[in-house]
N, C-alpha and C positions, 0 to 999 in steps of 0.2 A: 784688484791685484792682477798684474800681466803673468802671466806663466808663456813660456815657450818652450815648445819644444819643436825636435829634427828625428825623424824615423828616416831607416833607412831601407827603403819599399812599401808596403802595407802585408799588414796582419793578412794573412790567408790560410783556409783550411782546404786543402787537398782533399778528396775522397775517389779510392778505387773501389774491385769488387772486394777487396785483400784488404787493404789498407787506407786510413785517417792518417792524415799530417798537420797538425794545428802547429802554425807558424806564427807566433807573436812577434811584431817588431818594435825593441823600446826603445827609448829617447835615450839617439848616441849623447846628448850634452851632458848628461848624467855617468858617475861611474860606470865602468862596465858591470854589469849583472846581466848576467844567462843563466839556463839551464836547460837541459835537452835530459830526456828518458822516453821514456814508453809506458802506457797506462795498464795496469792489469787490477783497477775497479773501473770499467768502461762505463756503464749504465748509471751507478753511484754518481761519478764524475759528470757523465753528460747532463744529471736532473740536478746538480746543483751547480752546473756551470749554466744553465739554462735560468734555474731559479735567479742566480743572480742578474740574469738580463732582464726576467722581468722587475725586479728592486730596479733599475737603470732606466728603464721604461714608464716607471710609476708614476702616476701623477691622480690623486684620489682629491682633488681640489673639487672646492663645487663647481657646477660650470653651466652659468643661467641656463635656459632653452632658448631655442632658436624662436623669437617671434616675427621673423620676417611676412611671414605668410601672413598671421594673424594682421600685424598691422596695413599692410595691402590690403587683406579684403576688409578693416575696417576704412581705410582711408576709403572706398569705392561706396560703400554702404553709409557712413555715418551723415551726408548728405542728406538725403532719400528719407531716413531716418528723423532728422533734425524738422524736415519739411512735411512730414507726418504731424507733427506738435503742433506747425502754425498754420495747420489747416485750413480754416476756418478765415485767415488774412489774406483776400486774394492777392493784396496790391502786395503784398512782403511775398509771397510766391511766385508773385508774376516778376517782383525782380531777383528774384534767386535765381531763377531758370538762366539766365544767361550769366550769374558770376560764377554758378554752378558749375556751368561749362568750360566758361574760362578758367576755373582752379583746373580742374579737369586738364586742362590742356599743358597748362603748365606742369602742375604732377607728371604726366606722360616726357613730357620734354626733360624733365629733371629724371625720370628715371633711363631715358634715353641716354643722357649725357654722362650718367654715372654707370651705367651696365658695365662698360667694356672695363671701367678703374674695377668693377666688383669682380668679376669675374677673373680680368687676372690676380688680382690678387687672393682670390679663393684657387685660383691654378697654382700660385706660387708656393702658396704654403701646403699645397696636397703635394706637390713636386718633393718638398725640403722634407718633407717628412718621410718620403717613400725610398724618394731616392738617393738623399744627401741628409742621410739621422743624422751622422754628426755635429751638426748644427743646431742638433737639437740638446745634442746631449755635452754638456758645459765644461766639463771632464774628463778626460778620457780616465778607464782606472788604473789603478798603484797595483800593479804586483811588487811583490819584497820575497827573497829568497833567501831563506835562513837554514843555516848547518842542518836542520832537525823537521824546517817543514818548509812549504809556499803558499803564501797566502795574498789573494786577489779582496779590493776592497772597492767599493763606490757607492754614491749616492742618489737616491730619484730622484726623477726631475720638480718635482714638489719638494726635495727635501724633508720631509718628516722621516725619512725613513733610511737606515746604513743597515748594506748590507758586508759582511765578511767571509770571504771560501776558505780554510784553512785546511789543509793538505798535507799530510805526514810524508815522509819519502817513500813509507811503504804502500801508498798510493801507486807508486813507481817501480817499474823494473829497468833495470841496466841504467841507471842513473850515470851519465858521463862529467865531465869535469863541470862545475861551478863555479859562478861568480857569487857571492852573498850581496844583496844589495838592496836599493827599490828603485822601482824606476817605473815611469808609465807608458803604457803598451798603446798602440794607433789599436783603436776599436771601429769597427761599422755593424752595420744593422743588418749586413752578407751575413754574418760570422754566426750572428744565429741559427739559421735557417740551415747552415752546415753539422752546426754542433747535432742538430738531429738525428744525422746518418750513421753517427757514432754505436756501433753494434758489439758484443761480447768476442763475435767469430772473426771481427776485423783486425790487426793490428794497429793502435794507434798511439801518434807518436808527438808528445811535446814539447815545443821546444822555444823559448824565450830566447831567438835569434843572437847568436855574437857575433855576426857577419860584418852585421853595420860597422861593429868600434875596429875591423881588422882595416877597413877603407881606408886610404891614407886621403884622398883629397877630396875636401866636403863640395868641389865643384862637381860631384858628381849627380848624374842627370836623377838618379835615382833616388837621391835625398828629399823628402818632403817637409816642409816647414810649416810648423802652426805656432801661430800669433794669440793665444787666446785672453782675453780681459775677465777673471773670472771675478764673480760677485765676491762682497767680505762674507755675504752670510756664507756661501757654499764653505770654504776654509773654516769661518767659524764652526760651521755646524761639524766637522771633519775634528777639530780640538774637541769642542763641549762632548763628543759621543766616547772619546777617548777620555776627558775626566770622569764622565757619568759611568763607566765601566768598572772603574774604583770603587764607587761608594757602595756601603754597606745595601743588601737587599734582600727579600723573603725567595727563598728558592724552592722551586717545583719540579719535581720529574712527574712528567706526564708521559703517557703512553700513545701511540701513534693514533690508536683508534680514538681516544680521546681528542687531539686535534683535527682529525676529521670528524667529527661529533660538530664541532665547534665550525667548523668550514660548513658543513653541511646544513646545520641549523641557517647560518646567514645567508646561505643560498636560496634555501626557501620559504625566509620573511625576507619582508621590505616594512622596515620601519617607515613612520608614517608622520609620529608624530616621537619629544625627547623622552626619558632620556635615553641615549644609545649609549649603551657603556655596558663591559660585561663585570658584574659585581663576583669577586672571589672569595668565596667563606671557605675559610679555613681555621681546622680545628687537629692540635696533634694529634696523630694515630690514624687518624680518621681521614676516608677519600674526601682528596677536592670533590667541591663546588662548584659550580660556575651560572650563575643566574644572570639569564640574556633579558636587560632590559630593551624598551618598556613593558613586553611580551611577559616579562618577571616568570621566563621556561625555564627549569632547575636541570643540567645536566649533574649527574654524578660522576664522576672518574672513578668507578672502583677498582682501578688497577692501578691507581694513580694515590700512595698514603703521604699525608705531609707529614715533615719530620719534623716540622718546627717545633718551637719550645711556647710558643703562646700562639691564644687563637686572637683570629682580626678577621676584619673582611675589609679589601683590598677593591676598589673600581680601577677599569683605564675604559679609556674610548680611542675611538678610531681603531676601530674592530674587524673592519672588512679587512683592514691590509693585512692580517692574519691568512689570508685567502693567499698570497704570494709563497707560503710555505704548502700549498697544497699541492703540488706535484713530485715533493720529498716524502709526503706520509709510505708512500710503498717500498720505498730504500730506506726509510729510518728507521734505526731500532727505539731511539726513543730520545723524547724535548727535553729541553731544560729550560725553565721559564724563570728567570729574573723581575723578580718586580722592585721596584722603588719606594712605591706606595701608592695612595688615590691622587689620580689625576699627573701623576711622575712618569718616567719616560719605562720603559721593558723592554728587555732583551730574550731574545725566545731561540734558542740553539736546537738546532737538527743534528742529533747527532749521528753520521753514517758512518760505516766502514773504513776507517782510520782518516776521516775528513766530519768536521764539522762548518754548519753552515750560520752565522749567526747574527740575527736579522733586530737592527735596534730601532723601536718606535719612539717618537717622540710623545708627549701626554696626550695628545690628539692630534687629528691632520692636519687643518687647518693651522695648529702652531707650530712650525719647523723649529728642526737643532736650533738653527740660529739665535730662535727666538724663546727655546723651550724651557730656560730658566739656565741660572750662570751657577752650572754647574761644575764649573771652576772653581767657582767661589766657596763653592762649601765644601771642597777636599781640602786638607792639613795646607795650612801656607804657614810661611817662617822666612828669615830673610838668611841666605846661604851667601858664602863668600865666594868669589870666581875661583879661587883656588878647589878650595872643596866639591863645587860642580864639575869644574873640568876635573876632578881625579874619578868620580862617581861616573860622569860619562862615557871616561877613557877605560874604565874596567869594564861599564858595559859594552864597550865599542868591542873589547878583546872577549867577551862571553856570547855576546849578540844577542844574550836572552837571558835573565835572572830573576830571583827575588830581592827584596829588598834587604832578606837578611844574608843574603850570600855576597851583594856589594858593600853593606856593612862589613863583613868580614873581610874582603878583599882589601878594602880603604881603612878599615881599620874607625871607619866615622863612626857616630852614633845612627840605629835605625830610622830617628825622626827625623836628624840632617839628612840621611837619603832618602825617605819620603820626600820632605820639601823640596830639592831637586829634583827627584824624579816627576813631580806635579811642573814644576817649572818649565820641565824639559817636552814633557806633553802636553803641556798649553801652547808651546813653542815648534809643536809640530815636529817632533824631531824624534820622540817615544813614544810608545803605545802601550796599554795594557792588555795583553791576553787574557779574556774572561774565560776562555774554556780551557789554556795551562796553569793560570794563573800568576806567570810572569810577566816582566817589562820586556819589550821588545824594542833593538834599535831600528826607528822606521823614518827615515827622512821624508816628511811629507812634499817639501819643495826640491826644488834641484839646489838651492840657495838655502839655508838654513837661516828662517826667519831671527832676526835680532833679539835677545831676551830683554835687554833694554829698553824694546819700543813695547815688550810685553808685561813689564814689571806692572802694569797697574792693567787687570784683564778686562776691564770694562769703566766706563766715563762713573758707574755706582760705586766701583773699589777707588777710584783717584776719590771720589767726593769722601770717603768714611774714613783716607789717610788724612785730607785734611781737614775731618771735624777732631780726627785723636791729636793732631798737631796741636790745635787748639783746645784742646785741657777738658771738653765735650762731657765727658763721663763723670758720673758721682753718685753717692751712695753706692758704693758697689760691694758683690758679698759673692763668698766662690761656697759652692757644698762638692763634693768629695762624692761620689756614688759607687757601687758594689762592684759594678764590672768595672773599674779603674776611669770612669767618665768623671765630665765634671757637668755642674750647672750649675751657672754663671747668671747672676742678675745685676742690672742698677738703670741708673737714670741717663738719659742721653739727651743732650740739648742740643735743637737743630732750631735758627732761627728764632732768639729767645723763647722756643715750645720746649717745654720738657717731655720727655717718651719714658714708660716706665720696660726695661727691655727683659726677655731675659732669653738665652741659650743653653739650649745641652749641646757636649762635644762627649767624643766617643772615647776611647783609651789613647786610639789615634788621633784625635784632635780633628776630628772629621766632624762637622754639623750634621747631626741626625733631626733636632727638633727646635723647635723655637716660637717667641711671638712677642709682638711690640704693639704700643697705641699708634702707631702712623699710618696715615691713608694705603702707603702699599700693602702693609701687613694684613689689612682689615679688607681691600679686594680680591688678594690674590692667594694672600696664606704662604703657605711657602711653595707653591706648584710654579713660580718664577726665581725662587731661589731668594736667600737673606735679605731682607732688608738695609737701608744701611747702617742703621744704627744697629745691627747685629752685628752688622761687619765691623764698626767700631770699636762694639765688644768685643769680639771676634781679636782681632789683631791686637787692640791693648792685652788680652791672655798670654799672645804668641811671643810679644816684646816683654812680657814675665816672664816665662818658660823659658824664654832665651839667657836672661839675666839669670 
């Protein structure tokens, strides 16, 4: 997907002995949105405008070693080596000696001929990374600026990992006129190394530039343009972390010393061998758990009690990036850990001084949003009429921030019609959920508001399970009724004359909590990649009941 944008100058951060001036400049093509104030939590703001650079910077992939060396001095030795063995064969030795040489020579010539391609190109990519990050980094990030807060959003460069700044006004003093908007700011890898000088005794001053949008003639020299072709996973991974923020999850308040507990353990082991994953037992009343495999070392949180209503023990892995929240432990008052379940993606909130910082992992590193399960798929879907959407959008477009039972009330629709638009409309890149107000937010993720119609079917598994229900697929089917107002739904699904015996739970809200089927996805992956599709066929034959 092309994204473009036009900045008018670059982001810059001023620093005197007195005073900071963080100068963001957004993309004129975009509405106007600014905002200018002055910070009076300095220190708060600078470690979590910093944390967020390092989420931007991330990259926790594995990354072989270098064996260059090794196989040079084995190419030089394995000769010598080889001629030790046929010892005892003069004439095979006596003509070794001279092909020996000859490789030899060639080798030399071949790394002669290649030096100078290696070495620039080891120049090139130490240059692009030092001096020109943003070539590295795919995205520039989305600020959005809303009546009530500001909030900064982006992705590693691995993608397993979203981070979000959320910023109250009272962050702010002398707050001057606003645009509400989103838009994305020119970022460099200068701006870091600024944010540092940010001190309590300095004044420093905010300000999400509206200079650009007063210019009248975009021939001006000062306009910079970027072309950028951004991958689908990045985007996708940008939707899936806004569905996953939805769904039902086990919540934690941990205490600060506790997540340094937890940084600190992983700092001084080095696993070695699997599993890496840290195991959560949790029992109401009673302090977290937290057991660091394979080591199986038991931290206790005793400041830390879960309130939950049933005990479980909960795994995730990809555990170091935990380590990205560690220069917030001394400003935060205290986490909030979101879990999903084993092997499911977590959300871990910093919460500071009228700002929270809130960092979403995907089930482990190596599987990114993109790929971390269609988590789409398993939040409430329904088929909504375009009238009913545009009235649901149009009230949140005039709120800029609600529940779903205050645009219920505004439109007068039923709750579950505005669920299912409102899932629509963040698959679409166009809403968000705030996990830490817990409202919908209007957040245009493109300058262009992606098509809902190229969006109706969110993945090549939902086309495939509307056209197994097309076809009449489902039989024996049986609904049970459960206590918290769920249901659980079973029957037969025929894919391929195979029959699959299925069955699903959905929540009060029509949300996938649980499930299982005989078909090979089910039986690899479980649901740690999201429904299968004959769930989803059950799935949606429910929602086409519910609707009738």
């Amino acid at each position: 997907m092309k994204f473009e944008y036009r900045y008018y100058g670059a982001s810059t951060v001023s620093n005197s002995a007195s005073s900071t001036e963080m100068r963001f400049a957004p993309d004129t093509l975009r509405p106007p949105t600014h905002f200018v104030a002055q910070l009076n939590k300095h220190i708060p703001f600078r470690e979590a405008i910093s944390a967020l650079h390092d989420v931007v910077v991330a990259d926790q992939r594995y990354q072989p070693p270098d064996k260059t060396a090794y196989l040079a001095w084995r190419a030089q030795n394995e000769d010598p080596a080889l001629a030790e063995l046929i010892d005892r064969n003069a004439d095979l030795r006596a003509r070794m000696a001279p092909l020996s040489e000859e490789l030899k020579e060639l080798r030399a010539k071949k790394n002669l001929i290649l030096k100078p391609f290696q070495a620039a190109q080891a120049k090139y990519f130490d240059y692009i990374y030092k001096a020109n990050f943003d070539a590295w980094v795919v995205l520039d990030p989305v600020i959005t600026v809303h009546p009530d807060r500001v909030f900064f959003e982006c992705f590693s460069r691995d993608e397993s990992s979203y981070a979000s700044l959320s910023c109250s006004h009272e962050v702010f003093d002398r707050v001057g006129d606003f645009a509400c908007g989103t838009t994305n700011v020119d970022y460099s890898e200068g701006l870091y190394g600024e944010f540092q000088k940010i001190r309590d005794y300095k004044t420093t001053r905010l300000a999400i530039d509206p200079s650009g949008f007063q210019v009248a003639t975009a021939g001006d020299p000062s306009f910079k343009e970027e072309k950028i072709d951004v991958p689908e996973t990045w985007v996708r991974g940008f939707l899936q972390v806004s569905s996953a923020m939805n769904l039902p999850a086990r919540r934690l308040d941990l205490h600060p010393m506790d997540v340094h507990n937890f940084c600190h353990l992983l700092r001084r082991k080095k696993e070695r061998v699997g599993p890496r994953s840290i195991r959560f037992v949790l029992t109401p009343g009673e302090p977290v758990r937290a057991r660091f495999e394979p080591w199986n070392d038991e931290l206790v949180c005793r400041r830390s009690i879960y309130q939950g209503n049933a005990a479980e023990e909960i795994r995730i892995w990809g555990r170091r990036r935990l380590m990205l929240l560690e220069r917030l432990i001394p400003v935060a008052h205290s986490f909030t850990v979101h879990l999903m379940g084993s092997g499911m993606p977590s959300f871990w909130i910093a919460n500071l001084p009228d700002m929270q910082l809130t960092l979403g992992l995907s089930g482990w590193t190596a599987n990114d949003w993109a790929r971390a399960g269609q988590f789409d798929l398993l939040a409430p879907r329904g088929d909504v009429d375009d009238d009913s959407k545009s009235r649901i959008f149009a009230a949140l477009g005039q709120r800029w921030f609600a529940t779903a039972d205050q645009l219920a009330a505004d439109t007068g629709l039923a709750r579950s019609l505005v669920e299912s638009a409102l899932t629509l409309y963040t698959q679409a890149g166009r809403v968000i959920y705030d996990l830490t107000q817990g409202v919908y937010r209007l957040r245009e993720l493109s300058r262009e508001p992606l098509p809902l119609d190229v969006l109706r079917f969110a993945s090549a598994l939902e086309e495939k399970a509307a056209t197994l229900l097309a076809v009449q697929s489902l039989s024996e089917q049986a609904s049970e009724a459960l206590p918290d107002g769920g249901l659980r739904l079973r029957a037969r699904s025929k894919e391929n004359g195979r029959p699959y015996q299925v069955m699903l739970r959905l929540d009060a809200d029509r949300r996938i909590v649980d499930g299982s089927c005989e078909c090979n996805h089910y039986t690899q992956n479980r649901m740690h990649k999201g429904p299968c599709v004959h769930m989803l066929v059950l799935r949606m034959d429910q929602s086409r009941r519910d609707a009738a």
